[in-house]
C-alpha positions as CSV (number, residue, x, y, z in Angstrom):
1,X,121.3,162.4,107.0
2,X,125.2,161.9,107.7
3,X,126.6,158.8,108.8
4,X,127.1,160.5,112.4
5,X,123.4,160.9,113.1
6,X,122.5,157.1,112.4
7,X,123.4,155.3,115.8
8,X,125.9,152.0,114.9
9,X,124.5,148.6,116.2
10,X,126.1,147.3,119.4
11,X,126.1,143.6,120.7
12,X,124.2,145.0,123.8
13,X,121.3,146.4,121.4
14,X,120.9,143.1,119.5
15,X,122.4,140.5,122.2
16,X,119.5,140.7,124.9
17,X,117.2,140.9,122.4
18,X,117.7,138.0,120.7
19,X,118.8,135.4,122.9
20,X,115.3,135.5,124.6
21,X,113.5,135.3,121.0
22,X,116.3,132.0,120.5
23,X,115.5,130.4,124.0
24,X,111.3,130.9,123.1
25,X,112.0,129.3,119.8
26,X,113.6,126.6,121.4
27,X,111.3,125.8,124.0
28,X,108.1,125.9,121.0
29,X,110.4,124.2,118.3
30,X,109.2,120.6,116.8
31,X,112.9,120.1,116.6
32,X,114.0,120.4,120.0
33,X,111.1,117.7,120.6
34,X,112.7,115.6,117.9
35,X,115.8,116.0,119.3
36,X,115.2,114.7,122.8
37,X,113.1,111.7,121.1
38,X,116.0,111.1,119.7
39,X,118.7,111.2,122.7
40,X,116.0,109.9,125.0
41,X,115.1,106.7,122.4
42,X,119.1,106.5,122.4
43,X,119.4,106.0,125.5
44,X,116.7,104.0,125.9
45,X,117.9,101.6,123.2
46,X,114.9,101.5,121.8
47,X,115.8,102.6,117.8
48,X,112.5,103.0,115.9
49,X,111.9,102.8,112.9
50,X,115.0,101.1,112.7
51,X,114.2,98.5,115.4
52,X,115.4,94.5,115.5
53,X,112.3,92.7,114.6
54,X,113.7,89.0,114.8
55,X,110.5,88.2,112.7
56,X,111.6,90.1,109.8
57,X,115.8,89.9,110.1
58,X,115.7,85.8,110.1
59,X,112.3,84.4,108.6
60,X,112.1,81.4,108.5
61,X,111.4,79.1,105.8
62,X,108.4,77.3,107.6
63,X,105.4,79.5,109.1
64,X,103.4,78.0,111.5
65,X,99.8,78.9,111.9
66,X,97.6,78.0,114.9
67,X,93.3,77.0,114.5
68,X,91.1,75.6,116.4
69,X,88.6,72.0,115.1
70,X,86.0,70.2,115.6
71,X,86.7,66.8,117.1
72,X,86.9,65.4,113.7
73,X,89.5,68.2,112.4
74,X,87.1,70.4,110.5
75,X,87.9,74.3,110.9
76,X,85.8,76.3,113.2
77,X,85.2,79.8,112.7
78,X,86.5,80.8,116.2
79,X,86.6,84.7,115.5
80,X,82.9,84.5,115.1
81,X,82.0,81.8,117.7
82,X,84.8,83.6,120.2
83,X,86.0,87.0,119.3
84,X,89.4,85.5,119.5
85,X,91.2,85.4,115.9
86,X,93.6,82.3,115.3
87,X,96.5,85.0,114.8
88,X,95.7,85.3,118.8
89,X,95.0,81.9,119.3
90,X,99.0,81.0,118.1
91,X,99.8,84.3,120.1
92,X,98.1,82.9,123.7
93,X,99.9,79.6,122.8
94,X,103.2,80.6,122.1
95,X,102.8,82.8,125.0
96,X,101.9,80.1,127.9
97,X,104.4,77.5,126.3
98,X,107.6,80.3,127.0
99,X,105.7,80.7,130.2
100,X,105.8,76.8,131.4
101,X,109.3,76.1,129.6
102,X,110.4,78.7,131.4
103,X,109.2,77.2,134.9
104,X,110.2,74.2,134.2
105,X,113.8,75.6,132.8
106,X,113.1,74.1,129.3
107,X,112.9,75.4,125.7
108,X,108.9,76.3,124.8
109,X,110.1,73.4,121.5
110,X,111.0,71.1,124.4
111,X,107.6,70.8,126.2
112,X,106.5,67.1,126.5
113,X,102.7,66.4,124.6
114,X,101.4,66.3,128.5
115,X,102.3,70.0,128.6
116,X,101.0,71.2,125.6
117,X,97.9,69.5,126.6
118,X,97.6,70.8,129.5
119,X,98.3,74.4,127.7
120,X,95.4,73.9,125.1
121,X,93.0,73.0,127.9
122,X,93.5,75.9,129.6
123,X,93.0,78.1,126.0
124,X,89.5,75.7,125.2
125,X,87.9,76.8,128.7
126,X,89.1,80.0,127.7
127,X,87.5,79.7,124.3
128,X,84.3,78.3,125.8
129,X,84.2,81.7,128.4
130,X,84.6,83.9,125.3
131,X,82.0,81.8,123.6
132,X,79.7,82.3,126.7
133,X,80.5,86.2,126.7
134,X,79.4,86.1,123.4
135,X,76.2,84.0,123.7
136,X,77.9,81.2,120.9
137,X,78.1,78.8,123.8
138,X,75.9,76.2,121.7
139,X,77.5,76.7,118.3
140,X,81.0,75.5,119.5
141,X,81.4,72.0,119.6
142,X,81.6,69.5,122.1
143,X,85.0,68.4,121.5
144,X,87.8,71.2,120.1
145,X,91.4,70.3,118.9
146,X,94.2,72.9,119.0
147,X,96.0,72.3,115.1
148,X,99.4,73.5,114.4
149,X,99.8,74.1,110.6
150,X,103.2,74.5,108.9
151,X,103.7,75.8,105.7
152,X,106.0,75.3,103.9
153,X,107.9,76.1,100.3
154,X,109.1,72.7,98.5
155,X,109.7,71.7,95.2
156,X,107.6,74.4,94.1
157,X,104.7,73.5,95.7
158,X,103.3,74.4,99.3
159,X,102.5,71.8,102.3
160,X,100.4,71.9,104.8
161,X,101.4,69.9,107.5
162,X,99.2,69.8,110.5
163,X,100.2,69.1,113.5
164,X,98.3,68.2,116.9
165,X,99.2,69.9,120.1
166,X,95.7,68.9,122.4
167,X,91.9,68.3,122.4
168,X,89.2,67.5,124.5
């Protein structure tokens, strides 16, 4: 064959072709998805996995931990008794102590002992409806306590120091 019987390649053969086939690929393409993630979590400020976690960027040397007693300061297996876990138990605390504070235009570390107590009466009759849910009614106690446990690092050594916030 000679060169002259070989048709040469225009940008009209190729050029409505292809941009069709590139628009489909688009459309189908994990990366376009990515991409809009990306510009939409942008926008969004929302910057996972490279989020602010204040509980990671400034830790603080004392970790508190929340449990619920007896009335004589023994440790109750709440998960069991409740289905609530004492991670959860600090979590509903912290969480209605920011609420009240906040009514009451005060910092959650500024709430009177009244106002805690008044919080961890509200979380022991919820306790006591989760115990009921449960059928544990008669294996909690008649009296709880709500314990606030810091630990800390000192002197090589850790301490426990427990703290009461309310009780019944």
């Amino acid at each position: 064959m000679s060169a002259e019987s070989v048709p040469s390649p225009t940008p009209t053969t190729y050029g409505t072709n292809l941009w069709p086939r590139i628009w489909k690929f688009i459309k189908i393409s994990p990366l376009t998805a990515l991409a809009v993630y990306t510009l939409v979590s942008l926008q969004l400020e929302e910057n996972y996995p490279i989020s602010n976690y204040p509980m990671y960027s400034n830790p603080s040397p004392e970790r508190p931990y929340y449990m619920i007693t007896d009335g004589e300061g023994k440790p109750l297996a709440i998960q069991t008794l409740t289905g609530v876990t004492c991670p959860k138990i600090g979590k509903i605390y912290r969480t209605k102590s920011e609420k009240l504070a906040k009514q009451l235009d005060l910092k959650a570390v500024d709430l009177k002992p009244e106002h805690q107590q008044t919080i961890a009466t509200e979380m022991f009759a919820y306790l006591r409806d989760e115990a009921k849910q449960k059928g544990q009614t008669a294996a909690l106690p008649a009296k709880l306590r709500l314990v606030k446990n810091y630990i800390s690092y000192e002197n090589g050594k850790v301490i426990e120091t427990p703290t009461l916030i309310g009780q019944e």
